[in-house]
ZADO-1210 file (C-alpha; in nm, 4 decimals, padded with zeros to 6 digits):
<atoms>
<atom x="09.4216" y="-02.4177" z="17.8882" code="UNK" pos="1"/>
<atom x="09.4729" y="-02.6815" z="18.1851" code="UNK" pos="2"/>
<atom x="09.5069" y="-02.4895" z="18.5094" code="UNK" pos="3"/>
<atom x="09.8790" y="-02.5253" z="18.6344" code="UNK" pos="4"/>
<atom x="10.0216" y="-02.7416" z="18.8649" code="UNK" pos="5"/>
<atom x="10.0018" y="-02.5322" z="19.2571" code="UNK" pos="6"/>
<atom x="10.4204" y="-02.6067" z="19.2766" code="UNK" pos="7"/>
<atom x="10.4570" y="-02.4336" z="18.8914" code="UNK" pos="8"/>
<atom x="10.2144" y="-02.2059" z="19.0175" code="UNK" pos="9"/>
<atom x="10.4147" y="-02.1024" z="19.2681" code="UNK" pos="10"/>
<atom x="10.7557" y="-02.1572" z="19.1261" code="UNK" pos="11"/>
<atom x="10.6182" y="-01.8919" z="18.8603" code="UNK" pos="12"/>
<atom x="10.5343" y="-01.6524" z="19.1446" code="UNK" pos="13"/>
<atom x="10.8649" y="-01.6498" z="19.3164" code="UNK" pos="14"/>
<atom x="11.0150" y="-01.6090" z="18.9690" code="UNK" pos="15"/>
<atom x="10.8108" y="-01.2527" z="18.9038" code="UNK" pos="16"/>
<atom x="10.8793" y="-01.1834" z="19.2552" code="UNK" pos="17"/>
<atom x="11.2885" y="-01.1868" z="19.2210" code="UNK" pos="18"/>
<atom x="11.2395" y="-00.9646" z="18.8893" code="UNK" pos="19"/>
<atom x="11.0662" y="-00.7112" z="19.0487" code="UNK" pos="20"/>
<atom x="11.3049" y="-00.6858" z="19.3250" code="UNK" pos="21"/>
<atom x="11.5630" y="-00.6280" z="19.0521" code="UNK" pos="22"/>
<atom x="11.3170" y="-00.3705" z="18.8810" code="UNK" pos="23"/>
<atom x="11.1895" y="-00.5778" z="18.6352" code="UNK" pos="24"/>
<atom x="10.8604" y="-00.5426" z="18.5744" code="UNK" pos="25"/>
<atom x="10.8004" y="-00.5995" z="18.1919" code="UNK" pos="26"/>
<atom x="10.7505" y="-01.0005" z="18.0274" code="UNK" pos="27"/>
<atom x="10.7458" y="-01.1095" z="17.6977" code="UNK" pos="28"/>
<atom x="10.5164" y="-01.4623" z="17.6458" code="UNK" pos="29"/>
<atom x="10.7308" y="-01.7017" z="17.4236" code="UNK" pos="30"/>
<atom x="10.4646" y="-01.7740" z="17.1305" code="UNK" pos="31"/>
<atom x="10.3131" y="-02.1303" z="17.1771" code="UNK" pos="32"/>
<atom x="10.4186" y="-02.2571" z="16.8908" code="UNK" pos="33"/>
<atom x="10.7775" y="-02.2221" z="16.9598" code="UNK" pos="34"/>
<atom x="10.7227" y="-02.3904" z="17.3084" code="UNK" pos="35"/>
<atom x="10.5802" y="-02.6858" z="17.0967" code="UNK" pos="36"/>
<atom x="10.8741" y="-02.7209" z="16.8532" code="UNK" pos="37"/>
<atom x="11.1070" y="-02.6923" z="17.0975" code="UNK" pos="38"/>
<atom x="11.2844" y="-03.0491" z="17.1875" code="UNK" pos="39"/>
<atom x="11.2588" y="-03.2455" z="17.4536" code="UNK" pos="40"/>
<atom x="11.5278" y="-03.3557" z="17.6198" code="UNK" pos="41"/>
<atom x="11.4239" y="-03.6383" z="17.8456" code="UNK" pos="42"/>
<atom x="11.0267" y="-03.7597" z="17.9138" code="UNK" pos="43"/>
<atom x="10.7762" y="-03.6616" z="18.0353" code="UNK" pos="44"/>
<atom x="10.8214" y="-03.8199" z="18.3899" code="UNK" pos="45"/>
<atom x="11.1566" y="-03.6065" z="18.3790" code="UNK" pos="46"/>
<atom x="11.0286" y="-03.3121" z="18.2692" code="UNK" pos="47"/>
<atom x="10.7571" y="-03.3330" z="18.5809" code="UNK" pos="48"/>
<atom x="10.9610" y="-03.3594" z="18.8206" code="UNK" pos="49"/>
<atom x="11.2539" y="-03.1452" z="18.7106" code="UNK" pos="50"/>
<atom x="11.2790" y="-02.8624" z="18.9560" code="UNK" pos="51"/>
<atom x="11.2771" y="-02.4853" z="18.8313" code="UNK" pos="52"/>
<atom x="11.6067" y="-02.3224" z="18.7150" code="UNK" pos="53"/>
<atom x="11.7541" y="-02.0639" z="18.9521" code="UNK" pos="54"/>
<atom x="11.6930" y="-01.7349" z="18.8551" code="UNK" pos="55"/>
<atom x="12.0530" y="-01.6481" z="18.9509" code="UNK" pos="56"/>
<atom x="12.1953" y="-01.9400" z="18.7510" code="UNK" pos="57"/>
<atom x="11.9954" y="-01.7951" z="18.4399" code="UNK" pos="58"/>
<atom x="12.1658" y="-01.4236" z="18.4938" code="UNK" pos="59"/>
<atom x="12.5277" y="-01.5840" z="18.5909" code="UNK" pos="60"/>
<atom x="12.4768" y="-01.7890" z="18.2844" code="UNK" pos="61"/>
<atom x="12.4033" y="-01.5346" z="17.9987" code="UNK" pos="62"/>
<atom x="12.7085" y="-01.2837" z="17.8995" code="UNK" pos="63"/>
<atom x="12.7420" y="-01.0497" z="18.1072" code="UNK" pos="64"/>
<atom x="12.9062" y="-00.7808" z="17.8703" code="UNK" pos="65"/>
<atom x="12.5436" y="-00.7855" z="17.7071" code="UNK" pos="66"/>
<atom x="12.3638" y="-00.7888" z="18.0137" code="UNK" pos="67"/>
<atom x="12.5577" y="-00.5383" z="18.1828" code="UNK" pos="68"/>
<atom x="12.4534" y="-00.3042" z="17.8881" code="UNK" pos="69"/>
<atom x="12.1477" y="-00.3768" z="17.8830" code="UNK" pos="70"/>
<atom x="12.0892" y="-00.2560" z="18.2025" code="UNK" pos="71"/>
<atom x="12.2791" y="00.0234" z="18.1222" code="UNK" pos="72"/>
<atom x="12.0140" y="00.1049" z="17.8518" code="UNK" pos="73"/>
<atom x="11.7580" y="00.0309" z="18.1117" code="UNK" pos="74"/>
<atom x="11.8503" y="00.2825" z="18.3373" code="UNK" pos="75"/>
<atom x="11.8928" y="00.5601" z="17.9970" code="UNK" pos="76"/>
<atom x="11.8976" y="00.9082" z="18.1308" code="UNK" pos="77"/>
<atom x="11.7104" y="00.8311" z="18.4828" code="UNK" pos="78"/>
<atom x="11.4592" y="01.0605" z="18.6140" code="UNK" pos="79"/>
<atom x="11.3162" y="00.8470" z="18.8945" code="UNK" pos="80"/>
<atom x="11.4104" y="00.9753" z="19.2089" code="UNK" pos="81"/>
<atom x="11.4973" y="01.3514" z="19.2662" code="UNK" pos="82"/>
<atom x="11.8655" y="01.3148" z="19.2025" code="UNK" pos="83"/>
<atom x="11.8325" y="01.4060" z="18.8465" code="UNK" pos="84"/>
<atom x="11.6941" y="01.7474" z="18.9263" code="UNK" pos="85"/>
<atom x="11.9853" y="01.8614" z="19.1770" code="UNK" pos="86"/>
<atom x="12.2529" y="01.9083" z="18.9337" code="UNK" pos="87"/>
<atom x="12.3781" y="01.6214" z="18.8598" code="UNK" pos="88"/>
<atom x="12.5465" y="01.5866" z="18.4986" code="UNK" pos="89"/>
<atom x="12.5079" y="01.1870" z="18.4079" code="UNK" pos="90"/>
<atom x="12.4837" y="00.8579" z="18.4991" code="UNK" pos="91"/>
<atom x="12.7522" y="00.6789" z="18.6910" code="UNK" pos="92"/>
<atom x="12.7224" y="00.3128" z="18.6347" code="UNK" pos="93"/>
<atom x="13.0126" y="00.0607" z="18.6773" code="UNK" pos="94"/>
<atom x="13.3594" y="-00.0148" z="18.5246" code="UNK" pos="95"/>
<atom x="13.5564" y="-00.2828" z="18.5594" code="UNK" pos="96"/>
<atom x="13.5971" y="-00.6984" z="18.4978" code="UNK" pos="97"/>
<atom x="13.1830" y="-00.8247" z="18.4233" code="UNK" pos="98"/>
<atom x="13.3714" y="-01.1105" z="18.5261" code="UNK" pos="99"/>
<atom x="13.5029" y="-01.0407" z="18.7990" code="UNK" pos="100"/>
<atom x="13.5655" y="-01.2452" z="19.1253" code="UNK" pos="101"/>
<atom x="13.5410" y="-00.9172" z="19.3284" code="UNK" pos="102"/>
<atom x="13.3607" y="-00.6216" z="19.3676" code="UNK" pos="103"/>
<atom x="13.3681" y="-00.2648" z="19.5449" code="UNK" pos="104"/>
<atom x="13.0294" y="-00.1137" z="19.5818" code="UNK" pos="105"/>
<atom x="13.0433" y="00.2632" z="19.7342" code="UNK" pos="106"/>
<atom x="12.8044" y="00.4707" z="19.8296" code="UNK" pos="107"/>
<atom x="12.7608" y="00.7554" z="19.5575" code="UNK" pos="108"/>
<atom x="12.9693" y="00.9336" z="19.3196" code="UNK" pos="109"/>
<atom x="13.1527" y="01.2714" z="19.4025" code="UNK" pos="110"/>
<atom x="13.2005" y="01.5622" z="19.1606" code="UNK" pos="111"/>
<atom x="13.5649" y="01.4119" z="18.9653" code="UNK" pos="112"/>
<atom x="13.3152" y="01.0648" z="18.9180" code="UNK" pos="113"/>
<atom x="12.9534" y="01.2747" z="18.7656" code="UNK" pos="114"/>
<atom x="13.2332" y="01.4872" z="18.5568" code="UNK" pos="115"/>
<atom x="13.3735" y="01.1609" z="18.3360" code="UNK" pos="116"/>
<atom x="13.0766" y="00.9141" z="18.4543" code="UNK" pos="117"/>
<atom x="13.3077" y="00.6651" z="18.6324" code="UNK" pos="118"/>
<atom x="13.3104" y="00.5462" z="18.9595" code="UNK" pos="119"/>
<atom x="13.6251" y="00.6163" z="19.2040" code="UNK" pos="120"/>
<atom x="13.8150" y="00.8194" z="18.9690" code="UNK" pos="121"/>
<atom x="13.9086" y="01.1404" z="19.2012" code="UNK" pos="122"/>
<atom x="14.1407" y="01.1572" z="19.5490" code="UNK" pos="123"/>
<atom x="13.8950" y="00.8798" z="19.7221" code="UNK" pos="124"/>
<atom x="13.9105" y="00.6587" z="19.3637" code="UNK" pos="125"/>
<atom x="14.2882" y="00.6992" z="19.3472" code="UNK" pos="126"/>
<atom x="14.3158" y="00.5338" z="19.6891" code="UNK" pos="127"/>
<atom x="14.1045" y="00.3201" z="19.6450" code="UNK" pos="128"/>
<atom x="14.3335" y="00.1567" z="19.3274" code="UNK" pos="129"/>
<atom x="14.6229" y="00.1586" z="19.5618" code="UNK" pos="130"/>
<atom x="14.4346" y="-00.0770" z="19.7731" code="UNK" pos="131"/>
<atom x="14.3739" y="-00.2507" z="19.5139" code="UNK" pos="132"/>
<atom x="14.7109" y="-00.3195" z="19.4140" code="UNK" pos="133"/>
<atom x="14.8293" y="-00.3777" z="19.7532" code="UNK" pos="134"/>
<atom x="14.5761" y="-00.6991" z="19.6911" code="UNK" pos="135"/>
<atom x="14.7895" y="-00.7986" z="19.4319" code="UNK" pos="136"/>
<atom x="14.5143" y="-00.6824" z="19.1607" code="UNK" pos="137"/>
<atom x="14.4795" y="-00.4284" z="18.9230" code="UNK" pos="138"/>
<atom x="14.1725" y="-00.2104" z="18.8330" code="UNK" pos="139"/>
<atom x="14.0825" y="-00.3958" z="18.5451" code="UNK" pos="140"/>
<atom x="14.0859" y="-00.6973" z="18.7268" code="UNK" pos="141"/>
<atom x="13.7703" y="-00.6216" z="18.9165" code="UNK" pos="142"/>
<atom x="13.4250" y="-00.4488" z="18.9305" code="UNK" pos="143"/>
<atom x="13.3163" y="-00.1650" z="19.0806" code="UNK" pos="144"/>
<atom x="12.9978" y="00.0445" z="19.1685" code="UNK" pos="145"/>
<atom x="12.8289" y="00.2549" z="19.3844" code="UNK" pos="146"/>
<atom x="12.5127" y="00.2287" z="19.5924" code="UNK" pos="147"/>
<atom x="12.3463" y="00.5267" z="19.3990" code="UNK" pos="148"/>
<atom x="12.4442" y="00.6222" z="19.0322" code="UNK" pos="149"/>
<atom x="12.4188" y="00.9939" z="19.0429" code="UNK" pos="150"/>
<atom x="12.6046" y="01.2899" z="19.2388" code="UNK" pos="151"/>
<atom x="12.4219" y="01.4309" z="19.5480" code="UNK" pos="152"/>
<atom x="12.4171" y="01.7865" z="19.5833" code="UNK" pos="153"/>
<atom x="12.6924" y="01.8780" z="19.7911" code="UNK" pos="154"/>
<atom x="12.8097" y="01.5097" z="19.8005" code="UNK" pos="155"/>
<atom x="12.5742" y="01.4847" z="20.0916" code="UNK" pos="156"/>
<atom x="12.4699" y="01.1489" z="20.2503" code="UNK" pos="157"/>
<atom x="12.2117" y="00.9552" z="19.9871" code="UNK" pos="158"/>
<atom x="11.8600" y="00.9617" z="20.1366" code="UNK" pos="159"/>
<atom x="11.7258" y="00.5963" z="20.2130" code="UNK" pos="160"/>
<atom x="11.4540" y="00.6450" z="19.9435" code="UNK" pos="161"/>
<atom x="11.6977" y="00.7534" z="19.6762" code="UNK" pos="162"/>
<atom x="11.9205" y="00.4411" z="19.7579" code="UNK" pos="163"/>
<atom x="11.5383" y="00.2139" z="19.7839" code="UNK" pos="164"/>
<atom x="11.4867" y="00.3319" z="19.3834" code="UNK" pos="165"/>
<atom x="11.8111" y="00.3078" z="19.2557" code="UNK" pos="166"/>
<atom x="11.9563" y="-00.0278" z="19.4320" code="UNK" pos="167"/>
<atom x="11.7442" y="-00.2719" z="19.2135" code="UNK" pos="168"/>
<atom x="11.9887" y="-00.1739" z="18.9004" code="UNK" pos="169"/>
<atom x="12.3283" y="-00.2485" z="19.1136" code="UNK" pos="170"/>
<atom x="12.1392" y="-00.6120" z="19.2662" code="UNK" pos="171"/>
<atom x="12.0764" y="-00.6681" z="18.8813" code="UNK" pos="172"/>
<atom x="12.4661" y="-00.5573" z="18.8401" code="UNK" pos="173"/>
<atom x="12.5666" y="-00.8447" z="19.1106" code="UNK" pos="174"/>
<atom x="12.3633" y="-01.0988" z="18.9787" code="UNK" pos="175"/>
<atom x="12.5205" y="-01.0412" z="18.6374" code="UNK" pos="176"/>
<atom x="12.8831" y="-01.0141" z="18.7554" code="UNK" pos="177"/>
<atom x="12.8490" y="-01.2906" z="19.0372" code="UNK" pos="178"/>
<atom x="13.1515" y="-01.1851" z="19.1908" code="UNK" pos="179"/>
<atom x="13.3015" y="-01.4731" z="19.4366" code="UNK" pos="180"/>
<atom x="13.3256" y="-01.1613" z="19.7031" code="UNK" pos="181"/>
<atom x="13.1865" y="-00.8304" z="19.7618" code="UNK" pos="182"/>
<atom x="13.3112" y="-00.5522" z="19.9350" code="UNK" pos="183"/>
<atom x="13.0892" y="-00.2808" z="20.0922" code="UNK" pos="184"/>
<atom x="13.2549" y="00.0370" z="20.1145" code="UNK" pos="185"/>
<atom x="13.1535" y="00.2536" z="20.4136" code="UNK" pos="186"/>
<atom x="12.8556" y="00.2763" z="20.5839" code="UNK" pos="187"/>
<atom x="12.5920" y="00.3659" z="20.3655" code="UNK" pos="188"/>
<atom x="12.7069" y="00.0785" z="20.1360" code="UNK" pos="189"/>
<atom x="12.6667" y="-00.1481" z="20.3979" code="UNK" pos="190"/>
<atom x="12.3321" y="-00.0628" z="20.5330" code="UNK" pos="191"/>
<atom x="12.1930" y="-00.0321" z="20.2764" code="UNK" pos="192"/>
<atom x="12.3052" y="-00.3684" z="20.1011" code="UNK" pos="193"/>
<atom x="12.2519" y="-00.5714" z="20.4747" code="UNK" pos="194"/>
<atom x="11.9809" y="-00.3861" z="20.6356" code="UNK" pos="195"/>
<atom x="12.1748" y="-00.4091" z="20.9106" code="UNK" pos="196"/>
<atom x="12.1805" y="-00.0223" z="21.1576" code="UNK" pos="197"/>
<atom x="12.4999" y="-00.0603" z="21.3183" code="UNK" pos="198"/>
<atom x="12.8239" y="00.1458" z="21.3598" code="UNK" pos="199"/>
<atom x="13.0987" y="00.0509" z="21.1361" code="UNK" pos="200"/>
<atom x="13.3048" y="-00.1190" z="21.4011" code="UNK" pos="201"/>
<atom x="13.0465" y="-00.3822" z="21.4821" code="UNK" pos="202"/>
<atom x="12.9911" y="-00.4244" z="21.0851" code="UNK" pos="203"/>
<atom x="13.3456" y="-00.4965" z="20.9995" code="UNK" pos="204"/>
<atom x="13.5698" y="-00.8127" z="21.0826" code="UNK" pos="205"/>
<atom x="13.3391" y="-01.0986" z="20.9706" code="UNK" pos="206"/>
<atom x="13.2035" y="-01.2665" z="20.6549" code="UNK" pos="207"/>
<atom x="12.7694" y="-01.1597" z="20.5593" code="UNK" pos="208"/>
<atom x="12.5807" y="-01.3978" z="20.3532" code="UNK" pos="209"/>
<atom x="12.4200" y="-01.1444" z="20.0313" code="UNK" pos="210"/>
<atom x="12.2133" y="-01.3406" z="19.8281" code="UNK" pos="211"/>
<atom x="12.4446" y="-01.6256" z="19.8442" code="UNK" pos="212"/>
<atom x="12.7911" y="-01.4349" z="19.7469" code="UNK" pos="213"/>
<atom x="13.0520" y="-01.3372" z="20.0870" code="UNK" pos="214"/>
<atom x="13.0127" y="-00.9999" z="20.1748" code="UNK" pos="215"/>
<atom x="13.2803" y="-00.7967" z="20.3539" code="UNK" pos="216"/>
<atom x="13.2368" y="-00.4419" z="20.4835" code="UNK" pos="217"/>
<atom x="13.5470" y="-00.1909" z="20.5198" code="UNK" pos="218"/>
<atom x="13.6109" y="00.1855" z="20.5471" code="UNK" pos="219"/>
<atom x="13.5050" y="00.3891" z="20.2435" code="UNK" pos="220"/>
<atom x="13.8857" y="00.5252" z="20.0777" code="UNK" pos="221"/>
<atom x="13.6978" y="00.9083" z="20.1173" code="UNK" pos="222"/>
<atom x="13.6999" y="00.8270" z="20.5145" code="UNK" pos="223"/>
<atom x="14.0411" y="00.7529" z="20.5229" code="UNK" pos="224"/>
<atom x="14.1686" y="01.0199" z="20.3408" code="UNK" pos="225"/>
<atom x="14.0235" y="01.2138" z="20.6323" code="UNK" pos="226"/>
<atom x="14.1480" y="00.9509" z="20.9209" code="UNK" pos="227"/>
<atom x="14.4587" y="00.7682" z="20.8309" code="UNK" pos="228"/>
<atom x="14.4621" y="00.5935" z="21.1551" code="UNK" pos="229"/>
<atom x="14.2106" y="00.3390" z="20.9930" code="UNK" pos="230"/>
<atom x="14.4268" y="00.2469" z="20.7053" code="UNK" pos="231"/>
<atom x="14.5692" y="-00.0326" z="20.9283" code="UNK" pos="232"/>
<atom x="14.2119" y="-00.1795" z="20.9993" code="UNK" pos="233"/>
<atom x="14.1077" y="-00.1382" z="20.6332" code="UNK" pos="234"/>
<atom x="14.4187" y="-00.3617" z="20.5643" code="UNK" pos="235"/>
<atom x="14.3255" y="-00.6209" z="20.8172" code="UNK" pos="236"/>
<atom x="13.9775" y="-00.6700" z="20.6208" code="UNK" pos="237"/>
<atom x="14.1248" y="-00.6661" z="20.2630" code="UNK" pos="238"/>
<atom x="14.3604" y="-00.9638" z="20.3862" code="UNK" pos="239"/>
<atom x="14.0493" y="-01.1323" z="20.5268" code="UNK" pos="240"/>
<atom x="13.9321" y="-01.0701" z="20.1678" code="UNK" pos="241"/>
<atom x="14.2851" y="-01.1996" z="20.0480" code="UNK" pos="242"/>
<atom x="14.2379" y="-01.5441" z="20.2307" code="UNK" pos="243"/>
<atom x="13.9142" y="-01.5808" z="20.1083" code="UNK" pos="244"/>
<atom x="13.9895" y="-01.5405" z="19.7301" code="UNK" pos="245"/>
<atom x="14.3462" y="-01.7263" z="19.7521" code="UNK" pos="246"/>
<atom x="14.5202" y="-01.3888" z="19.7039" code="UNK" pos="247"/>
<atom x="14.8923" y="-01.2975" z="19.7872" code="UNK" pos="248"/>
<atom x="15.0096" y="-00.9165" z="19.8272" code="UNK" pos="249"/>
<atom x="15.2776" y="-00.8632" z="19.5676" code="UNK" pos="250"/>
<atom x="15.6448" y="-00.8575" z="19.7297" code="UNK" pos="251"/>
<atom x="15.7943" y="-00.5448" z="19.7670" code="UNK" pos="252"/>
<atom x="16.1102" y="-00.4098" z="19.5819" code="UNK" pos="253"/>
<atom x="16.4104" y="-00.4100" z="19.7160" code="UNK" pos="254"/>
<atom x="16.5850" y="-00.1052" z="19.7789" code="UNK" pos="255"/>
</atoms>
């Protein structure tokens, strides 16, 4: 076999590279037969110089419904990081549009979300819907995660190494959903997707750059359920979200 061009060479590289970030690890060689049969679609000149295909155009491109679940599968019943020997009682993964132009991601589920496996589905969850809707959106309409997929004991704070093993499912989540916008919610969320230490007021008010999709960071709904106050602030970045996806708050009734 011919040895292969350095720029293929390395192409190939940065390829293997981006899977394993997403915790892929595992290849499958395409026989070399098949490779031959396949058709050409312009010469060989064309086919030299063609430049490799983005390896977020190839997840944004295949269905996501199947891709989602197969990382579902991927995950199964997850033993890798001590989570799944505190108590927790499954697997919290995602709900919403695979779709979807916009996405939550939290920081870990709480008791109501590791009883019926979905995210945001207690006090914090019910709020966070309500914001939603104040977006002039529904529930359905977009996708939402968390940082970690199981309960911490106690619903304490996720340790950075239990966040390290788990985040490469949720990055392979993004890539498959390629939401237009994402919002980080609280936090843990957003130091852990930015790698960015900084308090949440010098976090908030602007637009982040994450892996080429806008990336917005706001109060977590469980904070404001214990301060209020911030509700107004929260607002002020969903409408920055608003502007950004061409949304308009649904008009109120009148009385």
């Amino acid at each position: 076999m011919p040895p292969l061009d350095p720029q293929l060479r390395r192409a190939i590289s940065d390829r293997v590279r981006y899977y394993n970030d997403l915790g892929i690890y595992d290849f499958y060689r395409q026989p070399v037969q098949a490779i031959a049969a396949a058709p050409e679609v312009a010469g060989e000149g064309a086919r030299a110089t063609s430049p490799p295909m983005n390896p977020m155009k190839i997840a944004a491109a295949s269905d996501p419904v199947t891709a989602l679940r197969q990382i579902r599968e991927d995950i199964g019943d997850c033993t890798r990081c001590r989570l799944s020997k505190q108590g927790r009682k499954q697997i919290v993964f995602g709900v919403g549009n695979p779709r979807a132009d916009l996405m939550f991601i939290g920081e870990a589920p709480g008791a109501d979300e590791d009883e019926r496996g979905e995210p945001f589905v207690g006090r914090a969850g019910q709020l966070l819907t309500n914001m939603i809707k104040a977006m002039g959106l529904s529930r359905e309409e977009v996708y939402i995660a968390n940082i970690i997929k199981c309960r911490p004991p106690g619903n304490r704070t996720p340790e950075r190494d239990e966040c390290e093993t788990c985040s490469p499912f949720l990055m392979r989540q993004i890539e498959t959903v390629a939401p237009k916008a994402i919002v980080a919610l609280g936090a843990v969320a957003a130091k852990t997707l930015l790698a960015i230490n900084a308090p949440m007021s010098e976090l908030r008010g602007r637009w982040y750059d994450f892996r080429g999709t806008k990336l917005a960071v706001t109060y977590h709904p469980a904070f404001l359920l214990r301060d209020p106050r911030q509700k107004k602030e929260t607002w002020k970045d969903l409408q920055m979200v608003m502007k950004e996806l061409g949304l308009e708050a649904p008009a109120k009734p009148r009385e």
